[in-house]
Backbone bond lengths (Angstrom), bond angles and torsions (degrees), N, CA, C in turn:
res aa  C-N    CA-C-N  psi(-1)  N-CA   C-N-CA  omega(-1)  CA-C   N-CA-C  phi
1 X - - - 1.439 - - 1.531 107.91 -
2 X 1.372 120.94 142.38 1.598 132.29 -178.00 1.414 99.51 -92.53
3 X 1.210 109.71 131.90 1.638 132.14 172.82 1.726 101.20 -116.85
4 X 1.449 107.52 144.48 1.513 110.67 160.54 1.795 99.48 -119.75
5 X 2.105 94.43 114.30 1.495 97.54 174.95 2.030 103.43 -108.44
6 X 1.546 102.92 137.74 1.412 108.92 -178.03 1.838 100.74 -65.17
7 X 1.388 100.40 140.90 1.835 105.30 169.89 1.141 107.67 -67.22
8 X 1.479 123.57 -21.41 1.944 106.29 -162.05 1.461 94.98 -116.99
9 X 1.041 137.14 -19.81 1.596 138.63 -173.38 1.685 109.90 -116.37
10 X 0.794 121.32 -61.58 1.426 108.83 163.42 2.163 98.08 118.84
11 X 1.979 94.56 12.63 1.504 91.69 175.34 1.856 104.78 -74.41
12 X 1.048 86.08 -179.21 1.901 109.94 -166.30 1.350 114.39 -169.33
13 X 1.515 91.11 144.31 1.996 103.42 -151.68 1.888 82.46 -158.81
14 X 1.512 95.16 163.21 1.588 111.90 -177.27 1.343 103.41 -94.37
15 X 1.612 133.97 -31.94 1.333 154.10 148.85 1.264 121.92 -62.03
16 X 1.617 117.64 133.60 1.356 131.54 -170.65 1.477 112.78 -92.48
17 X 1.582 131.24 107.43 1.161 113.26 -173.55 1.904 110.10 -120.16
18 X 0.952 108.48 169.23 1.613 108.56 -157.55 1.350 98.90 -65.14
19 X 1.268 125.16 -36.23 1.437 133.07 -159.88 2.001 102.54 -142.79
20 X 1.473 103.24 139.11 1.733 89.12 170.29 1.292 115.50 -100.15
21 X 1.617 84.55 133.17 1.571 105.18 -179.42 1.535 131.40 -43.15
22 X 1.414 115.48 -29.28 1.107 135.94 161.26 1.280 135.60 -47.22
23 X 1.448 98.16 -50.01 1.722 102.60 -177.41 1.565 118.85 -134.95
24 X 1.374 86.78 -12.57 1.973 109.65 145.77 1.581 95.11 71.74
25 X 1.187 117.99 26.69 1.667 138.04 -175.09 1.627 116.27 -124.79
26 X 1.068 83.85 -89.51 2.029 103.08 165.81 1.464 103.09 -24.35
27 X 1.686 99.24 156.52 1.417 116.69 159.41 1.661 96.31 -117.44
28 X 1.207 101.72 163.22 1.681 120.33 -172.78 1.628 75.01 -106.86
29 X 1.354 91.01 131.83 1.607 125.92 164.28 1.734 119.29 -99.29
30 X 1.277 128.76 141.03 1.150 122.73 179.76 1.796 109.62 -88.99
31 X 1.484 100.12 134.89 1.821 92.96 -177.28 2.021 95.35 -142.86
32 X 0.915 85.96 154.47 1.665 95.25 177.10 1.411 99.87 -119.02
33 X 1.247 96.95 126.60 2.010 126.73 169.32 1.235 98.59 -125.85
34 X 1.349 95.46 157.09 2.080 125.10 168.97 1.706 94.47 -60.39
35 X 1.197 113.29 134.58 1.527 128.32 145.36 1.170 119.18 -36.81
36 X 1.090 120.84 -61.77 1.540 133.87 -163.36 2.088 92.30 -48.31
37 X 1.431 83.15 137.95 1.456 118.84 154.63 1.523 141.18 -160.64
38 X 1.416 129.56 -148.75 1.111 146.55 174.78 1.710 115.90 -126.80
39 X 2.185 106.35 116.02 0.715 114.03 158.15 2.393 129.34 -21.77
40 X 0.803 114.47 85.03 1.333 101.90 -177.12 1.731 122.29 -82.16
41 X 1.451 111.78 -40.56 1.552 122.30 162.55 1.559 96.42 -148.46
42 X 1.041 114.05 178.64 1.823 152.91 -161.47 1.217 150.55 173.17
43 X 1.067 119.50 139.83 1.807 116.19 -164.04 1.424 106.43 -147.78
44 X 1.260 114.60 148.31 1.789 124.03 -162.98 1.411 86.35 -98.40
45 X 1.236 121.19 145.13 1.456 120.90 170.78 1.978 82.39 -126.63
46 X 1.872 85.10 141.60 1.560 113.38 172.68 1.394 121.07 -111.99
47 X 1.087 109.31 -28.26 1.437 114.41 -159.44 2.064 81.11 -137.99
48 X 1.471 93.00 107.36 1.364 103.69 -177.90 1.849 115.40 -103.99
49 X 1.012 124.52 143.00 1.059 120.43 -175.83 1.894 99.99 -68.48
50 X 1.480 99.04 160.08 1.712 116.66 -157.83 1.409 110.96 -43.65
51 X 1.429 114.82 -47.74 1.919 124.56 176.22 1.423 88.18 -67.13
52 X 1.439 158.34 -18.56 1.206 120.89 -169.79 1.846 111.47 -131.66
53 X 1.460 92.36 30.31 1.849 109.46 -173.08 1.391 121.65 -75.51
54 X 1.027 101.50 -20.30 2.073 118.15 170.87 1.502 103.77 -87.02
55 X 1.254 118.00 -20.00 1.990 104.31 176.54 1.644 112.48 -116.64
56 X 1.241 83.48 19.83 1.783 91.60 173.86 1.503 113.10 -85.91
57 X 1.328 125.43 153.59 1.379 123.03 -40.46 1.368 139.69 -24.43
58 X 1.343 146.28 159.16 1.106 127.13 -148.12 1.737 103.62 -173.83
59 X 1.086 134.86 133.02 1.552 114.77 175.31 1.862 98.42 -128.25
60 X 0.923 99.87 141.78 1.514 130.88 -165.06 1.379 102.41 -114.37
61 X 1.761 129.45 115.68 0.916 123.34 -168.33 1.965 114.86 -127.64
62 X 1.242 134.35 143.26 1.437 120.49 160.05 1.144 124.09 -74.22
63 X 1.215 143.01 129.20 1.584 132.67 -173.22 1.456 106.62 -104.68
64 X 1.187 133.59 147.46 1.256 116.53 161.09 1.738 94.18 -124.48
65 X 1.826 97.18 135.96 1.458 101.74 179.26 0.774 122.58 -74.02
66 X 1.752 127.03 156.66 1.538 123.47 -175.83 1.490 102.38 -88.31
67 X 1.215 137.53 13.19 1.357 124.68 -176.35 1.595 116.91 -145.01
68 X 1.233 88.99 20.52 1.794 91.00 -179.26 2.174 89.58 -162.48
69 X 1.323 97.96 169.26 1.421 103.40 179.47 1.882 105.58 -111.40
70 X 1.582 118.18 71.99 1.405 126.76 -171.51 1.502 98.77 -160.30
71 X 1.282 91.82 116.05 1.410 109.90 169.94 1.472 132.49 -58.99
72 X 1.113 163.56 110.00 1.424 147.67 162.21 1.265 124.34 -107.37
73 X 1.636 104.95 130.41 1.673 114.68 170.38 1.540 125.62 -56.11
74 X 1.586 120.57 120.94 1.633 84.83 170.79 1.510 89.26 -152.01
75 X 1.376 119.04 -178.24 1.478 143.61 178.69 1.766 113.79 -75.06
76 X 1.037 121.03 97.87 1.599 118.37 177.48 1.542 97.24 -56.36
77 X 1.473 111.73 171.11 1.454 128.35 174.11 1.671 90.12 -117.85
78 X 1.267 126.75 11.94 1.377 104.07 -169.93 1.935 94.88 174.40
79 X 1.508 104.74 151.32 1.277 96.45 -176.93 1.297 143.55 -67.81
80 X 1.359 152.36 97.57 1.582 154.01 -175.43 1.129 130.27 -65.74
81 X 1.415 123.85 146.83 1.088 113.75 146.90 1.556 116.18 -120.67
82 X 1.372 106.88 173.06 1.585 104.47 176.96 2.027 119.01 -77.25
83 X 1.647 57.23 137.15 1.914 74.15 -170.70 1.349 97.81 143.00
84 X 1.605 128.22 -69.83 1.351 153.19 -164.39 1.684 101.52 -32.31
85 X 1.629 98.09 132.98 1.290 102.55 -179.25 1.466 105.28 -90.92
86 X 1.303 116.84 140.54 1.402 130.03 -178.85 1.680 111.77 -116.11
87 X 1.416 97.04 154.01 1.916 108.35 170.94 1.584 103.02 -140.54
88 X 1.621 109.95 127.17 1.225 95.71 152.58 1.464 147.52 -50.05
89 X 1.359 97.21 127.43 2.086 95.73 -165.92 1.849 91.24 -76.23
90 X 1.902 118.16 -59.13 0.949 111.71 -157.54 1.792 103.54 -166.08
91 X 1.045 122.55 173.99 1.429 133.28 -170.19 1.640 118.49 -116.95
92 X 1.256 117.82 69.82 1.352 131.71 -168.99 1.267 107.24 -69.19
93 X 1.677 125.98 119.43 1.664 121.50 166.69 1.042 113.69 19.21
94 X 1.770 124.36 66.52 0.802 163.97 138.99 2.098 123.45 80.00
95 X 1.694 85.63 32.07 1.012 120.58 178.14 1.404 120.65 -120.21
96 X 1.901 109.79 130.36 1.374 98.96 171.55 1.349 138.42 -74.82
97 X 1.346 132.59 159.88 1.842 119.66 170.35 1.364 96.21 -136.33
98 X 1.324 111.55 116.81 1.248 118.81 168.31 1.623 117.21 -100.70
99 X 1.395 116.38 154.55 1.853 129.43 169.90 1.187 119.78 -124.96
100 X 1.549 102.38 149.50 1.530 117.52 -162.90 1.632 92.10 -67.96
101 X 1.073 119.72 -176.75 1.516 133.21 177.07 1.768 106.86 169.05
């Protein structure tokens, strides 16, 4: 998985931005880390907006990676709780889905 980490601050984001937002100095550098993490929060969505009304119910999870300090949103395949170690399964139209393991 691609991480953008700032040279002078040491923030980190899944998105590459010209300048980091953080310290409004830094450039975000490109680095590759393992997917794998830990469930951090989550929420079941029921009532899904119109593009996502055929996979509803649905649980929507925060990950925090085990190898960098950057959070990522993604789609469980199955229900969580926090704590639960996660791996990315795959990268759906330009969305992640991660599984428990």
């Amino acid at each position: 998985m691609k991480i953008f980490k700032c040279n002078s601050c040491n923030y980190g984001s899944v998105s590459s931005k010209y300048t980091c937002p953080e310290c409004r100095t830094g450039k975000l550098e490109e680095k590759e880390v393992s997917p794998k993490g830990t469930v951090f929060s989550f929420t079941d969505i029921h009532i899904a907006p119109a593009e996502f009304a055929g996979i509803a119910p649905y649980t929507i999870a925060l990950i925090q990676l085990d190898e960098a300090d950057v959070k990522v949103t993604a789609r469980m395949d199955s229900p969580v709780q926090i704590g639960d170690n996660v791996d990315l399964e795959k990268v759906e139209n330009g969305a992640y889905l991660y599984t428990k393991i």
